[in-house]
C-alpha positions in Angstrom: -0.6 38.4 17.1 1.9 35.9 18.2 -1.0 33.2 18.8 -2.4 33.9 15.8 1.3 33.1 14.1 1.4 30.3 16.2 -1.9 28.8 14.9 -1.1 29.6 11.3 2.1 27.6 11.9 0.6 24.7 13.3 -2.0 24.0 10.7 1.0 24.6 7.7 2.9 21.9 9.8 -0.5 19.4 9.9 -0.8 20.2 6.2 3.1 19.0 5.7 2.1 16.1 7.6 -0.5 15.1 5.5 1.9 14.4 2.2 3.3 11.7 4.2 2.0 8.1 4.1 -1.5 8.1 5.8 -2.4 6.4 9.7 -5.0 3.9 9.2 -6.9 1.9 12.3 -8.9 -1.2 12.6 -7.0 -2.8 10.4 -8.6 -6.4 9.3 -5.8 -9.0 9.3 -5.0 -12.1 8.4 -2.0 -14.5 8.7 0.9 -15.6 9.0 -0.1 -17.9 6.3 2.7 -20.4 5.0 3.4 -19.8 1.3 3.1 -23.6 -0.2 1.4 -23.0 -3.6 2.9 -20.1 -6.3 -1.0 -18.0 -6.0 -3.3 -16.9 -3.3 -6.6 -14.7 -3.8 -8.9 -12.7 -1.3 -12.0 -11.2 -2.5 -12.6 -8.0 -0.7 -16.3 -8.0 -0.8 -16.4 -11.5 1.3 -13.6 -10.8 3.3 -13.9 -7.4 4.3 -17.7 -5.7 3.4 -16.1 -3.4 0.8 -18.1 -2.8 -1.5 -16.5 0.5 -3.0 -16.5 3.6 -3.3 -14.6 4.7 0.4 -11.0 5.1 0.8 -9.1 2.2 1.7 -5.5 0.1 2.7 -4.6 -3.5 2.1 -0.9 -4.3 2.2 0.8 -8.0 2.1 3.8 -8.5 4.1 5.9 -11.9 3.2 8.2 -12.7 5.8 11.1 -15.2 5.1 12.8 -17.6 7.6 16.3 -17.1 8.0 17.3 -20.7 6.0 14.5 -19.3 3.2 16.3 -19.1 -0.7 14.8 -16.5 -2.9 14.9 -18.7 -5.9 16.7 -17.7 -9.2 14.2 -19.3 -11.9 12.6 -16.9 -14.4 11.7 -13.7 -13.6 8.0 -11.9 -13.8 6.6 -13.0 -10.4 3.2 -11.3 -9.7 4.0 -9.8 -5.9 0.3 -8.1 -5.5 -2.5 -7.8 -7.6 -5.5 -5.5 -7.4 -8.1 -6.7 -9.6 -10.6 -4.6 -10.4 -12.9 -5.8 -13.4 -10.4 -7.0 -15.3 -7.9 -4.1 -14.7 -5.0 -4.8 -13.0 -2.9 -2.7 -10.5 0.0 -4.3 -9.4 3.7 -5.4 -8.1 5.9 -7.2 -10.4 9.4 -8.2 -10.2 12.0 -7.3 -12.6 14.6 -9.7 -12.3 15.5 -13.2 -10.2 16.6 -13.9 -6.8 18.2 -11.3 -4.4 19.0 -9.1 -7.6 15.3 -8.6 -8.3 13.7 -4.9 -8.5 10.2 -4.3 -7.8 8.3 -2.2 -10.5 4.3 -1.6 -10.7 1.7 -1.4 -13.2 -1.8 -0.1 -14.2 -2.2 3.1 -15.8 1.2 2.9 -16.6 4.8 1.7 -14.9 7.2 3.1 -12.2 10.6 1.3 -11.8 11.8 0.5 -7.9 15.5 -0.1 -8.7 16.5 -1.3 -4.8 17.0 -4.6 -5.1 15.2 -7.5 -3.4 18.5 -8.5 -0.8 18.6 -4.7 0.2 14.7 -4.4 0.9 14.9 -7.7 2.6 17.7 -6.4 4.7 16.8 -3.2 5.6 13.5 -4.9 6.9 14.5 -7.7 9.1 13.8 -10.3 6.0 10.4 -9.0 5.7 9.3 -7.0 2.3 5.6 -5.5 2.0 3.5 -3.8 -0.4 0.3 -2.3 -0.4 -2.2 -0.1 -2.0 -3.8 3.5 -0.5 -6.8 4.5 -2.5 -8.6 7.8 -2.1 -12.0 8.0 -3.3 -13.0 11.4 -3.2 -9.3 12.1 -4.7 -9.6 8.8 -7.4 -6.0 8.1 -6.5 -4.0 4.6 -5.9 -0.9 5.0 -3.6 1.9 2.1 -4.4 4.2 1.5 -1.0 6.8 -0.7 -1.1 8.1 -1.1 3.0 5.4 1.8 3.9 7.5 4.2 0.8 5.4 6.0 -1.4 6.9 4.3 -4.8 3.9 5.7 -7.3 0.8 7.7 -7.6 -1.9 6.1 -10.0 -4.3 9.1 -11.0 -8.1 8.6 -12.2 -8.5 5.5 -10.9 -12.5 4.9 -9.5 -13.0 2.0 -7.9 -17.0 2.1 -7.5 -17.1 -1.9 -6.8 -15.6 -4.6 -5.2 -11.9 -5.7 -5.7 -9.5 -9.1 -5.8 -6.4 -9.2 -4.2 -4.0 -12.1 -5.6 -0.6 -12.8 -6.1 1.1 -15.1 -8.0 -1.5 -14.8 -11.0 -1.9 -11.7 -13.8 -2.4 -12.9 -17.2 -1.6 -16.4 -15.9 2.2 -16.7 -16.1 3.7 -14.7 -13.4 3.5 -17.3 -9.8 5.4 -16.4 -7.3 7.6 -19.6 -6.8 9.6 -17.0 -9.8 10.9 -15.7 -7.0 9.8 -17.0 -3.5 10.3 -20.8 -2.2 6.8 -23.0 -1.8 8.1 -25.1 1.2 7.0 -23.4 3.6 10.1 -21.2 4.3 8.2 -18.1 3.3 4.9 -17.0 5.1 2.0 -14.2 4.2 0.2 -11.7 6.3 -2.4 -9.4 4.8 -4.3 -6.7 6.5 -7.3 -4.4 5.0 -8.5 -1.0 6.7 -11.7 1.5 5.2 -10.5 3.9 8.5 -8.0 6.7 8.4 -6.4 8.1 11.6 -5.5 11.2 9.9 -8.1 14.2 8.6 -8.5 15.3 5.3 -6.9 18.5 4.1 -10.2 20.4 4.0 -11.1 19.0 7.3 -7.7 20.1 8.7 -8.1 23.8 6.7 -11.4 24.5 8.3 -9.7 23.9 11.4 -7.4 26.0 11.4 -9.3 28.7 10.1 -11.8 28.2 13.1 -9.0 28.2 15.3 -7.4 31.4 13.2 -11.0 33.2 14.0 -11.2 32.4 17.6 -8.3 34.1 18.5 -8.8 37.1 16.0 -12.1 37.6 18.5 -10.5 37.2 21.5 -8.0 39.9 20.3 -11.1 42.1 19.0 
């Protein structure tokens, strides 16, 4: 009976595990690019064979030199876009300079109040975000530095997808809030692979683990 207790535990603990941010391998990637124009774009269908449809993981990561100035313009940069016939999922700032919050949109809008300085320093004066999309589950994970920020439900992506930054409805470029002199520098990365079972994989499992040693006590 102990075994079986034993197994029961382990596969609530795997199931805990799985509410935290998802593994993912073969990552594609790409950079460090230097940031010398407000936009960039990648189409995922060219770059990557995703064609939707399958789960996937793209993050951005802009990593600023030590003498880099976050500049202190207007505000509205465009940080990350997911565009997805003509629907946009995305990272937007909220203010200028170091004081600038991060806050996301699509089906609707989720405020990050840490500033930028903060993120920027708590991350050795790197800042990422990325996008986790389950397809069997239709949902789009926001992560801000690998946190969870928001949870975008009913989202099907059946097609291929555009990730930009810089550019929404035309008036958001990122020199709102990075330098274009080369200062700053881009890395992006794209993964269709998951290190870490499903919950229904991981619940049969345990169950098939649960019986074995039911048997062996029969």
């Amino acid at each position: 009976m102990k075994g079986l207790f034993a197994v029961l535990a382990a596969a609530a603990a795997l199931g805990t595990a799985r509410a935290l941010p998802s593994g993912w391998t073969d990552w594609q990637s790409s950079g460090p690019t230097a940031l010398t124009s407000n936009t960039w774009s990648v189409a995922s269908n060219s770059a990557y064979g995703y064609t939707g449809n399958a789960d996937f993981a793209f993050r951005v990561t802009y990593v600023l030199d030590e003498d880099a100035t976050l500049q202190t313009g207007q505000a509205w940069a465009a940080l990350l876009v997911m565009d997805f016939s003509e629907t946009y999922y995305q990272f937007q700032t909220s203010a200028v300079g170091g004081d600038a919050t991060v806050w996301t949109s699509g089906a609707g809008a989720t405020t990050m109040q840490t500033p930028f300085s903060e993120l920027l320093a708590a991350n050795d004066n790197r800042i990422s975000f990325g996008f986790d999309y389950d397809d069997s589950a239709s949902t789009l994970e926001y992560y801000v530095n690998d946190v969870l920020v928001d949870t975008q439900n009913g989202v099907d992506i059946n097609a291929w997808v555009t990730f930009k930054a810089g550019v929404s409805d035309g008036n958001r470029p990122l020199d709102r809030i990075f330098p274009t002199d080369g200062s700053v520098s881009y890395e992006t990365a794209f993964s269709t692979t998951r290190s870490i079972p499903e919950p229904t994989a991981l619940a049969l499992l345990a169950l098939g683990v649960a019986a074995a040693a039911l048997r062996r006590r029969g």
